[in-house]
MARZA-939267 format. One line per 2 residues: number of its first residue (from 1); their letters; for each residue z, y, x of C-alpha. Coordinates in steps of 0.2 Angstrom, whole numbers, plus 5000, padded with zeros to 4 digits. Example, Ala and Ser with C-alpha at 12.3 -4.5 7.8 and 13.67 -1.06 7.14 Angstrom:
REM residues 2
1 = as = 5039:4978:5062  5036:4995:5068
This chain:
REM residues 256
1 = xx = 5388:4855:4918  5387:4873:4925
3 = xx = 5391:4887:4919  5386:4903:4927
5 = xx = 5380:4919:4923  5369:4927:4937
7 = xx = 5364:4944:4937  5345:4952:4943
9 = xx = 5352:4949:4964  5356:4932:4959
11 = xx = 5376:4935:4961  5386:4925:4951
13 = xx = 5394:4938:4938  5409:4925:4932
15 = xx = 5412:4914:4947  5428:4908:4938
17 = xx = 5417:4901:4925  5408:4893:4938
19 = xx = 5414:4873:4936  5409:4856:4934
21 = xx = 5413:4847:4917  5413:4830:4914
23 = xx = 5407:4823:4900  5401:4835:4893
25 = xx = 5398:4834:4873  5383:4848:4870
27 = xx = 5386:4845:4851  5404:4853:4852
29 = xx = 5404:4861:4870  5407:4878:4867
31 = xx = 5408:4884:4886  5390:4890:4888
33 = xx = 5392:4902:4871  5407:4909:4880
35 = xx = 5398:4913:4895  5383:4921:4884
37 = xx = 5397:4932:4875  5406:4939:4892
39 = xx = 5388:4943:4897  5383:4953:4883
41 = xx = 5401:4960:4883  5396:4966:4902
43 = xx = 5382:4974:4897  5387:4982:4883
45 = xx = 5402:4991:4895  5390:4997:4906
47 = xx = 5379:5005:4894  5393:5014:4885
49 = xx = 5397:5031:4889  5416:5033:4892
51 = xx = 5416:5049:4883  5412:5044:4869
53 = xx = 5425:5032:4867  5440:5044:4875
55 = xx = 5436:5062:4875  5430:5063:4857
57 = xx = 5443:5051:4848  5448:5068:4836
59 = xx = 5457:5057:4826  5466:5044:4836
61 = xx = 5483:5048:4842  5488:5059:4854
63 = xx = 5496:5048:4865  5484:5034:4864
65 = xx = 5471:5046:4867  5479:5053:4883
67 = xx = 5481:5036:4889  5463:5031:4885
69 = xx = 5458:5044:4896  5470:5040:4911
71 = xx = 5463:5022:4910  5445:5030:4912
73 = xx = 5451:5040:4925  5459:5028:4935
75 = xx = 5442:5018:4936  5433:5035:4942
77 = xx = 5442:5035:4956  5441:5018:4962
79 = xx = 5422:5021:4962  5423:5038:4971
81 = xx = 5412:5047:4955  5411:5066:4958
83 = xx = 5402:5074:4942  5401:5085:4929
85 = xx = 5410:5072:4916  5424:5070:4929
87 = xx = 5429:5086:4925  5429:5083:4906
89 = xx = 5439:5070:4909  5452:5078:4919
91 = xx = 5453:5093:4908  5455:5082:4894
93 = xx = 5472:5074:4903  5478:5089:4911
95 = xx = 5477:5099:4892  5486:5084:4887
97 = xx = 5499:5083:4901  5496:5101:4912
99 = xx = 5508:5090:4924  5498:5075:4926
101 = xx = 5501:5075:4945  5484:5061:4944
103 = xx = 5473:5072:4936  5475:5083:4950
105 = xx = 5480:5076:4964  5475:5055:4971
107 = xx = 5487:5048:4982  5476:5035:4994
109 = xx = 5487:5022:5005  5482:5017:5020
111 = xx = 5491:5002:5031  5490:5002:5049
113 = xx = 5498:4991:5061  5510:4983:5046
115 = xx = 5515:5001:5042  5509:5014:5027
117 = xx = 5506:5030:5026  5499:5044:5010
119 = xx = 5486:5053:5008  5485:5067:4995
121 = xx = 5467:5071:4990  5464:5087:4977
123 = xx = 5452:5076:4966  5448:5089:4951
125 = xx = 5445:5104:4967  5435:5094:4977
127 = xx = 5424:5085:4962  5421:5105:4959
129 = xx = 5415:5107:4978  5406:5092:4980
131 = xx = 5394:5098:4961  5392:5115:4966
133 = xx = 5404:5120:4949  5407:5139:4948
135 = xx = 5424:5143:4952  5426:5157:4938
137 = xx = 5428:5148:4924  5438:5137:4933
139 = xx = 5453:5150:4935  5452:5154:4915
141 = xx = 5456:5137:4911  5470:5139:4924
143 = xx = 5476:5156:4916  5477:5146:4898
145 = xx = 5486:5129:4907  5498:5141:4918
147 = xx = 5501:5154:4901  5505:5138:4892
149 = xx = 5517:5129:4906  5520:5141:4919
151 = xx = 5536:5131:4927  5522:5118:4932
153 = xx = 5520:5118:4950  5503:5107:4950
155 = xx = 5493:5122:4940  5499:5136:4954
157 = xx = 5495:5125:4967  5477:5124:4962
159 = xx = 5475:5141:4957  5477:5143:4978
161 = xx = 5464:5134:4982  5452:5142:4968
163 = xx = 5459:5159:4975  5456:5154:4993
165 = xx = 5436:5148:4990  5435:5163:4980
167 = xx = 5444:5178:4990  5446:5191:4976
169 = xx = 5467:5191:4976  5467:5211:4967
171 = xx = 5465:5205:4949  5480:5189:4954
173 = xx = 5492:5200:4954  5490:5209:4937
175 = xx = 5491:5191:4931  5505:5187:4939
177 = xx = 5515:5202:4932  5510:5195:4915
179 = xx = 5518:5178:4918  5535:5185:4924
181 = xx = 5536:5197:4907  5539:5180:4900
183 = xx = 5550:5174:4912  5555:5187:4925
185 = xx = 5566:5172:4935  5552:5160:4937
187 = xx = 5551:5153:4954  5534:5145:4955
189 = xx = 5527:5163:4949  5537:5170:4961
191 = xx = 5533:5158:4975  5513:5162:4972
193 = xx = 5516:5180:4973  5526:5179:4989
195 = xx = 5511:5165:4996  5496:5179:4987
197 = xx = 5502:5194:5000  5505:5182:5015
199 = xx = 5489:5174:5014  5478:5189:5011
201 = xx = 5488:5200:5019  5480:5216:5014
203 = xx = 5488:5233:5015  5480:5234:4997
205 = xx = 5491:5220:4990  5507:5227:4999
207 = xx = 5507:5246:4993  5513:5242:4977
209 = xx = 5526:5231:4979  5540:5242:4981
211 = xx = 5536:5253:4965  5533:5236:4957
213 = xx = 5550:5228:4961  5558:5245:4954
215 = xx = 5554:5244:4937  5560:5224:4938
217 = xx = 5576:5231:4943  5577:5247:4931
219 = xx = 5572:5234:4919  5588:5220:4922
221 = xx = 5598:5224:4940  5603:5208:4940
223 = xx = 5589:5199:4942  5591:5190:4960
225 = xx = 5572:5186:4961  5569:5201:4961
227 = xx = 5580:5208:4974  5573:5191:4983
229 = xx = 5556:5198:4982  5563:5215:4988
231 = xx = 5569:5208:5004  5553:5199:5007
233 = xx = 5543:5215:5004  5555:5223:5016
235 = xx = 5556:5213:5031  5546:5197:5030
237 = xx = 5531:5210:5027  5534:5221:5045
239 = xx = 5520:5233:5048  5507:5223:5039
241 = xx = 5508:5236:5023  5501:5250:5035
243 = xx = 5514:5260:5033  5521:5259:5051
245 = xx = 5538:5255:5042  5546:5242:5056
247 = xx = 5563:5233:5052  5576:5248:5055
249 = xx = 5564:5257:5047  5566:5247:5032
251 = xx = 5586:5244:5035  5588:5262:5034
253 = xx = 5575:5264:5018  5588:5252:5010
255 = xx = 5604:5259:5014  5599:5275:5007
């Protein structure tokens, strides 16, 4: 006897079920009801709509939730979805976990020639891309995640790509200064300052980073991420701040 389960193209949904028995005893054969039960149990997963079963679980645990969700997520991945729901799901983990490296970035392997090499991909940024998702309200959710854990390096690195698709960097700053009242010593917020005026490069940007440097200093001398910065402003920046300051310039500004 056979038992198989095909589907509407005629493949064979549980080929391992797929075997001869010998003998078989219909009164107490209890393969064919097993078959019928994995079917329904197929159909029923396909109909069922993840979200329902990880992203509302209000009462379940914390932890079993998060993992509920990295499971789902996992299984977007491998079928390459890009939509609206990825993004629920995502922002369900990285809340969770704002350093869920996953949740932000897939690693893909490829082997060639007996060797293999990684590839990063920004899954959240470009499911955002590929559905047309404004980018505003994308950043809010970044100010709440970087407020909330602003020593995790995944968050800034996303808030440059948002940054970069969106070219407005004026407003970055101000936010930045907020995150360093809490911690004036942070690197990662220092880091994305130093990458802010690099990248945009506008004499806008520049002008106030002197003045802005000052108060850190009147505010605690010692703090060496600040001189850092002041050096950075000084001479990593050259003539780029419009002011036609070039590095004796600057050497001589310092010494004063």
């Amino acid at each position: 006897m056979s038992c198989t389960q095909n589907d509407l193209s005629g493949r064979t949904l549980f080929p391992f079920l797929s075997m001869k028995i010998s003998n078989p005893s219909p009164r107490y054969s209890i393969v064919p009801n097993v078959c019928n039960i994995l079917a329904v149990l197929c159909l029923c997963a396909n109909l069922i709509d993840w979200r329902y079963t990880a992203l509302f679980h209000r009462d379940a645990p914390l932890d079993n939730a998060d993992k509920d969700a990295t499971d789902y997520f996992r299984s977007i991945v491998k079928a390459g979805e890009k939509s609206p729901r990825v993004l629920e799901l995502t922002e369900t983990i990285i809340r969770h976990n704002p350093a869920h490296y996953s949740a932000w970035y897939v690693l893909f392997c490829f082997r060639v020639h007996y060797s293999s090499s990684w590839n990063g991909r920004q899954y959240r940024y470009e499911t955002l891309i590929a559905i047309s998702a404004p980018l505003e309200p994308e950043l809010v959710l970044t100010n709440t995640l970087t407020r909330a854990s602003p020593k995790t390096y995944q968050v800034w690195h996303h808030r440059r790509l948002l940054l970069t698709a969106l070219r407005d960097p004026v407003p970055e700053l101000a936010f930045n200064e907020e995150v360093l009242k809490a911690d004036a010593k942070n690197y990662h917020t220092w880091s994305h300052r130093q990458w802010l005026l690099a990248h945009f490069d506008q004499a806008d940007l520049w002008a106030g980073e002197l003045p802005f440097v000052e108060r850190l200093l009147a505010d605690d001398v010692r703090n060496n991420s600040a001189w850092h910065h002041r050096f950075f402003v000084s001479f990593e920046n050259g003539n780029k701040a419009g002011t036609g300051e070039d590095s004796e310039g600057a050497v001589r500004r310092e010494l004063a």
